[in-house]
Residue, then its C-alpha position, 0 to 999 in steps of 0.5 A: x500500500x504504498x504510493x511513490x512520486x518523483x519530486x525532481x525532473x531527473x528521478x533522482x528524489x523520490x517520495x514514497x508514502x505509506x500509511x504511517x510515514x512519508x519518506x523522502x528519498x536520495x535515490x543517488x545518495x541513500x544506499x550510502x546509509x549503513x544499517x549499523x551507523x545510520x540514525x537520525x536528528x529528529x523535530x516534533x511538528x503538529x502542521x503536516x504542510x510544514x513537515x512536508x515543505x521542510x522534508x522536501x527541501x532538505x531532500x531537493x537540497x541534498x542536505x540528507x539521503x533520506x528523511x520521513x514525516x509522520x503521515x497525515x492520518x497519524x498526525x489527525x489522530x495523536x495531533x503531533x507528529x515527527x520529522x527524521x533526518x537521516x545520514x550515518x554516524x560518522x557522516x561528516x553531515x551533521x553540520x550540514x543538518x545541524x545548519x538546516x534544521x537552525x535555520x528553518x527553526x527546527x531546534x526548540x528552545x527553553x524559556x531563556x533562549x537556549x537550544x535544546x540538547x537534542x541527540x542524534x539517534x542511532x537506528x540500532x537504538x530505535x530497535x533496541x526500544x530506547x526511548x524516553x529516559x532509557x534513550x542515550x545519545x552518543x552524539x548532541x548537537x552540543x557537540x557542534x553548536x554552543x547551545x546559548x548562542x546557537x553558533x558553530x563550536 
């Protein structure tokens, strides 16, 4: 039950939906992802519209392999939903992403104005059921950014 649609001229971003997901795909660049490396920066939404502009234009700009958006009948029923962008763990990417996601606004902030510590999610951990507390990320967007400012380290 899936449905798939070219989003480039030259058939090279793909979209391919399902009733859980909406992912788009590098066709180019995706078999580049590594099972045991590959995971994800991720961003809660509850406006389907924004995850689908935000989705294409990281996949249209080359910024992931691959990313996903809860689908709109998911988003209907829980009200919010969640955006992965994917590319491996020693991807030297993350900046990339991390720059993407800063600029579109994708990284919460606190009261005072500080970035959240979001953590890169590794695959294998989805797998092994770690989320919540449970959930420990090897990589934070500390490691790259200074969460008061929001720039570069």
């Amino acid at each position: 039950m899936e449905e798939e649609t070219m989003l480039s001229e030259d058939g090279r971003i793909v979209r391919v939906d399902n009733p859980w997901w909406s992912f788009y795909i590098d066709t180019e660049l995706a078999p580049g992802l590594d099972e045991r490396r590959c995971g994800k920066w991720m961003f809660y939404f509850n406006d389907i519209e924004f995850a689908n502009e935000v989705c294409c234009k990281a996949a249209l700009g080359r910024v992931v392999a691959k990313c996903k958006h809860s689908s709109s009948k998911t988003v209907i029923e829980s009200g919010s939903g969640v955006v992965c962008f994917y590319l491996n763990s020693d991807d030297e990417g993350h900046r990339r992403v991390i720059a993407f996601m800063l600029e579109h606004d994708l990284v919460r902030k606190t009261k005072s104005g500080k970035l959240y510590n979001i953590g890169f999610k590794l695959d294998d951990q989805t797998r092994a059921g770690e989320y919540g507390t449970s959930f420990k990320a090897r990589i934070t967007l500390s490691d790259f950014v200074d969460l008061e400012s929001g720039e570069f380290l």
